[in-house]
N, C-alpha and C positions, 0 to 999 in steps of 0.2 A: 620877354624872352620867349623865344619860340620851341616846341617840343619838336625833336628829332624825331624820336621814336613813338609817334602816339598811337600808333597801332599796336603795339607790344605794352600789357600791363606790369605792374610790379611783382616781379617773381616769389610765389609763394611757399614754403613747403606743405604738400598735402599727401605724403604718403606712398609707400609702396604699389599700394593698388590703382593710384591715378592713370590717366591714361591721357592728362592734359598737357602737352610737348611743353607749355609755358610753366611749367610746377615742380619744382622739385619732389623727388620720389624717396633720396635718401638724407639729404643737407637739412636739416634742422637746425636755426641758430641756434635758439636757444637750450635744444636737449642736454644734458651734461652728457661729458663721456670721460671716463678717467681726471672727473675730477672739475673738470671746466666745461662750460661751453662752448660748444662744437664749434661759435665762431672766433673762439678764445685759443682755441685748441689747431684751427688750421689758416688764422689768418691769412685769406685770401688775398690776392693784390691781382688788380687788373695792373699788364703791359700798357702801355700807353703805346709805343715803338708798331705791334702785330696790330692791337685793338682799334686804333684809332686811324693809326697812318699806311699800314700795309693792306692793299689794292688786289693782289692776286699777281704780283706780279713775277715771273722767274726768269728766267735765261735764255726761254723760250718762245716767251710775249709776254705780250702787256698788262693793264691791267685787264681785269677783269667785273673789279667792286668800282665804286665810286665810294671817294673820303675825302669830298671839297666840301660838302655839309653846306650846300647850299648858296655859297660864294667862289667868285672868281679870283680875288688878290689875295694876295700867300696870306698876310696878315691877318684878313678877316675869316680863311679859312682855318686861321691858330684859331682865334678868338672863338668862332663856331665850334672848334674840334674841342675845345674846353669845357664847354658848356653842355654839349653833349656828351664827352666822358663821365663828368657827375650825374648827369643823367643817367645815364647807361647804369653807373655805378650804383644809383641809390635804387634803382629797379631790380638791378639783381642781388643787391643786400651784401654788397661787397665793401667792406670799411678800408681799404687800402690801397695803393695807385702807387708804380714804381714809373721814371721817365729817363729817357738823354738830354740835353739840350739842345737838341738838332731834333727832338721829335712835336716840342712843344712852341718851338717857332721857328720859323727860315732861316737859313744863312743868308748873313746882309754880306754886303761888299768887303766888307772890313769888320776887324774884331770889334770896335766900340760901335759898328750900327748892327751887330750879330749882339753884343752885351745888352745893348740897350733896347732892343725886342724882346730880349728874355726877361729883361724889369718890368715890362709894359706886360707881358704873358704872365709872369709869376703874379706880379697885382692882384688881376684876376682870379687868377686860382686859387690866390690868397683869401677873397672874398670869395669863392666860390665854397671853402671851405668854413670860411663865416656859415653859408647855408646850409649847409650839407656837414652839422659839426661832426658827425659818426666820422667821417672820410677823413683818413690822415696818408700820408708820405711814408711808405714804407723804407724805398730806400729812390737816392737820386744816380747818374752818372752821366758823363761827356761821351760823345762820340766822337772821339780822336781816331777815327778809323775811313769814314763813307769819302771825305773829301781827298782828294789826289794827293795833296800835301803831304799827307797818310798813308803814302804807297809803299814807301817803305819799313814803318811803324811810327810808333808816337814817341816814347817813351824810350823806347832801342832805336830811334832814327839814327844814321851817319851823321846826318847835318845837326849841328848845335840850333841853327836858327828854328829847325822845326821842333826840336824838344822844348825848346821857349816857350815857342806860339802853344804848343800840347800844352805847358805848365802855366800858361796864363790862362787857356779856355777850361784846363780843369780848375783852377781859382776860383772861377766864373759858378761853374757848376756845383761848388762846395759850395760856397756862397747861399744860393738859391737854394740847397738842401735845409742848409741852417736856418733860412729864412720861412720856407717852409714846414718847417719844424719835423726834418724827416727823421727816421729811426735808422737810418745806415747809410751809408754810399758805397758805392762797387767800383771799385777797379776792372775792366770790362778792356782787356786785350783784346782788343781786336785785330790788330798786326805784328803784336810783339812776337815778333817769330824769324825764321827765315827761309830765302829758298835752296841756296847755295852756300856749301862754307866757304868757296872761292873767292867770295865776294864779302867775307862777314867777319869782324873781332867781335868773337863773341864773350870774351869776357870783358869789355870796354860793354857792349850792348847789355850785357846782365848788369854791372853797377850801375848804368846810368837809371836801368830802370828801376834801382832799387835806390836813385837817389831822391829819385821823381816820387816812389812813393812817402818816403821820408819827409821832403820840402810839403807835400801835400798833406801828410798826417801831424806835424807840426802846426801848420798852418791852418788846419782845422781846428783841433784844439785851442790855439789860440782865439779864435773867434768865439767860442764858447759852443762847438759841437761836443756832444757826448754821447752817441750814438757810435754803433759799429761801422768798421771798415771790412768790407770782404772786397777777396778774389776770386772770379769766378773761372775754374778750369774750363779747359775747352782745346780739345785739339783738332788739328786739319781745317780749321774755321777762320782765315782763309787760306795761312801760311801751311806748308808744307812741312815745318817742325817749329811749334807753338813754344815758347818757355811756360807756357802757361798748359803742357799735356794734359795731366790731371792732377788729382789730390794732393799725389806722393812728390808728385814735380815740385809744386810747388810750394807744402810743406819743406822740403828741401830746399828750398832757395831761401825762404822767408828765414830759417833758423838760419842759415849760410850770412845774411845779410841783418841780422837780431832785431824782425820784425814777424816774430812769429809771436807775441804777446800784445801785439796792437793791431792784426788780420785776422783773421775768420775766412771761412770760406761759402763762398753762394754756391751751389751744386744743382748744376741742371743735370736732368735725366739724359735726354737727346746726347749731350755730351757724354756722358759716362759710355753710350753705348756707342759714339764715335771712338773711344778710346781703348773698347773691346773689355770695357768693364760693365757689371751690374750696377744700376742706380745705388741697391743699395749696400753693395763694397765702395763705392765713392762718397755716400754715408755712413759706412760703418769706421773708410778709413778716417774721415773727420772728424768723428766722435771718439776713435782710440785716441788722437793725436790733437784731442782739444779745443780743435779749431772748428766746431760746429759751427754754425753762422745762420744762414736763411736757403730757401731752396727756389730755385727755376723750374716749376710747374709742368711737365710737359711729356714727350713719347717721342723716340724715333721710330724709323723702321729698319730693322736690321738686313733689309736686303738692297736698302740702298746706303751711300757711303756718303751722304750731304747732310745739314742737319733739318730735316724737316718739321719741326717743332709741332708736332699735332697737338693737338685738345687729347688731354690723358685719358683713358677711357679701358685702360688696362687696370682693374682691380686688383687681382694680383700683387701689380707692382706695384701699385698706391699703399696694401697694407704692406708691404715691406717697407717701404718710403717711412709709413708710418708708427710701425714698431720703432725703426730706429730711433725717427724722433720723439717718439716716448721715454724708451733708453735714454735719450740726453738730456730728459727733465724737460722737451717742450722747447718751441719758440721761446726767446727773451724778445731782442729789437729783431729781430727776423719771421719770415713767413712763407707761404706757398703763392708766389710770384705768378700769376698763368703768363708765361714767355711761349705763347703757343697763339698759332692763328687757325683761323679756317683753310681749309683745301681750298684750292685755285678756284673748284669748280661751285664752290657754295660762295656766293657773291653777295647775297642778302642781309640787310642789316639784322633778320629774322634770324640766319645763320650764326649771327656773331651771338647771339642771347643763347642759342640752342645749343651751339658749340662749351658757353661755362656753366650752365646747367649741367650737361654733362661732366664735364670735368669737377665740378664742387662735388656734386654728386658719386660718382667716382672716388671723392678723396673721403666724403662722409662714409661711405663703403669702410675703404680703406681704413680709417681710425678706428670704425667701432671692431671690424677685424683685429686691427691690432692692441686694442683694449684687452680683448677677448684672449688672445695669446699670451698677452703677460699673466693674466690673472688665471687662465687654465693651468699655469704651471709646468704643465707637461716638458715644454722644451725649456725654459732653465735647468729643470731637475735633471733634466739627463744631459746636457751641457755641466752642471756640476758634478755627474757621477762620473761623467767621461773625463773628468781632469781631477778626480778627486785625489788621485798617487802624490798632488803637491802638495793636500793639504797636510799632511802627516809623513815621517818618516824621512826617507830620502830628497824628496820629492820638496818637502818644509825645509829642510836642510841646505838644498840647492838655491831656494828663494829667500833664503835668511842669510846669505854667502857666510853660514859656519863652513859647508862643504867646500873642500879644494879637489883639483882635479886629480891628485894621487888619493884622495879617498875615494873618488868615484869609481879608480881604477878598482883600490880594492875592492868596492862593491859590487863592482861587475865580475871580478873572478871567481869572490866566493858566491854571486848569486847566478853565473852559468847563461846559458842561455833564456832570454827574457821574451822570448817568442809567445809565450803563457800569457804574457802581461796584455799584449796586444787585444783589443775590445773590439767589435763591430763598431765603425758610425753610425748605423741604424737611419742612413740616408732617407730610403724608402719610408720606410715608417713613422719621419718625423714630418714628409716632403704631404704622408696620408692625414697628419692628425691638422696640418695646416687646410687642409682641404675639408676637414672636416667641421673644423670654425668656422670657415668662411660657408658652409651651406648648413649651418646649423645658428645662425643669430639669433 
């Protein structure tokens, strides 16, 4: 077997002070941080989809990279793109790999020569995982979206014949989750949406989609998966009203349709900020609402309106990221997904290692900041003083339902105007002691 990358060593951690682009400065596998270790703690997963198969390519030319990995026929450029993902993978110290079925080998002419490429590919990676036993399947998914048949969605198409073909190629892809022993699969809308209501029953489009998760969630379980199912929100991506908006969307549909105790939710950043929310109000909504799951690694940019998936490199937002998911007790079968590529203009396969150094880097940041915030205390404590009127008195009374709403009357008349009662949020001053964590580690 040949090495891809033999210029690029295996990525080490050496420190803050390094100054070597190939080394990690803040990712330490093995450091504990609250408890575990760091690679316990942020389960990394390389994309397959950005990492391996996406070129540079946009709307406005072509590629830019090369990802034929040294062959000309689709097949043997699967075969190669595999062997060098574990590569990739075991050099940068990443124990986790998320894929579609359209990323790990070609569409054939028909469904049983598209199935029977993805037995010949999975094989492979089967045994690739023999070598490389650290490296597991984070989570698997179809691309029911890139191919025309998909123009109009998958799952919510008009035509019966295409929800079919949707509901047999995601079969396909469970399958091969199960066989690779993955820790979740995603529901991955990519056209459940629409453009027009002119043209659209949109509650015939919401059941069907919520039939298609059902037939697929049965049918997993029956095979002997026992790993999670999430949904990954995402709006404007491609359709111009997504059923899949964000959090709240589809917490809302999932209870509507009583698949909110066998979904979870995958939450990418980029999306949250296409949906005019903070990453992490689209983690904090899924943590009130139970449905915590795994996360899509990654940054947009707020001054444009597409989702440009960068390599994370916002600390800030990493330790909010990662507060939350401390708040939820941590990863179970889910993790930090990098759903993020290099810019157009970095083409190099030197790029793609420099781009998740930074990003692992970045989220190692991130954690041990948000380590440091739970355990300084500061902001619990005043989050509990700021709501302490419930724990006692009226306030107990309201959340215990003794109180009805004719005693509230009465307690509003004889206690007058409550203007008194009103606190500062102490915004500034909580927005200073976060800043003062993050330059004081």
């Amino acid at each position: 077997m040949s090495e891809f990358f033999s210029n690029i060593p295996k990525i080490q951690y050496e420190g803050k002070d390094s100054r070597n682009p190939f080394a990690f400065k803040f990712y330490n596998p093995d450091e504990i941080v609250a408890g575990k270790p760091m690679r316990e703690q942020l389960k990394f997963a390389m994309s397959y989809w950005h990492t391996m198969c996406a070129a540079g390519t946009d709307m406005f030319g072509g590629d830019t990279g090369c990802k034929n990995y040294g062959a000309d026929d689709p097949m043997q450029i699967a075969r190669n793109k595999a062997e060098a993902a574990f590569e990739l993978m075991d050099k940068l110290q990443i124990d986790y790999f998320c894929f579609h079925d359209r990323d790990i080998a070609p569409e054939g002419a028909t469904l049983a020569e598209s199935n029977a490429r993805l037995d010949e590919i999975t094989d492979l990676i089967a045994d690739l995982m023999k070598k490389y036993p650290k490296i597991k399947l984070l989570w698997g998914t179809a691309n029911c979206f890139g191919n025309r048949r998909y123009m109009h969605g998958a799952g919510t198409n008009p035509s019966a014949d295409v929800f079919a073909f949707a509901a047999a190629q995601i079969k396909k892809a469970m399958e091969l989750t199960v066989k690779l022993g993955g820790n979740g699969y995603v529901f991955w809308g990519g056209r459940e949406g629409y453009e027009t209501l002119l043209n659209t029953n949109m509650g015939l489009e919401l059941d069907n989609l919520a039939r298609l998760l059902r037939m697929t969630i049965d049918y997993a379980r029956s095979i002997g998966f026992t790993g999670d199912f999430y949904i990954e929100p995402k709006p404007k991506e491609p359709t111009k009203h997504q059923y899949d908006f964000d959090t709240a969307t589809v917490v809302g549909f999932l209870r509507k349709y009583g698949l909110d105790k066998d979904i979870k939710m995958n939450i990418e950043a980029n999306h949250a900020t296409l949906a005019q929310h903070t990453f992490q109000h689209e983690l904090r909504v899924a943590r009130e609402n139970g449905v915590f799951g795994s996360i899509d690694a990654n940054q947009g940019d707020v001054l444009l309106g597409w989702d440009t998936d960068q390599f994370p490199t916002n600390v800030y937002e990493t330790a909010m990221c990662m507060y939350e998911v401390l708040k939820a007790g941590g990863f179970t079968n889910g993790g930090l997904n990098f759903d993020a590529k290099t810019r157009r203009g970095s083409f190099t396969p030197e790029d793609i290692f420099l781009a998740y150094i930074a990003g692992m880097d970045a989220f190692a940041l991130g954690l041990k900041i948000a380590d440091k915030m739970i355990t300084d205390g500061r902001l619990d404590a005043f989050v509990d003083e700021r709501y302490a009127s419930w724990t006692s008195g009226i306030g107990a009374d309201i959340i215990s339902g003794k109180a009805t709403i004719e005693d509230l009357e009465k307690y509003a008349l004889e206690k007058g105007d409550v203007t008194e009662s009103v606190t500062s949020g102490r915004q500034e001053r909580l927005e200073s002691i976060v800043n003062e964590i993050m330059f004081n580690l």
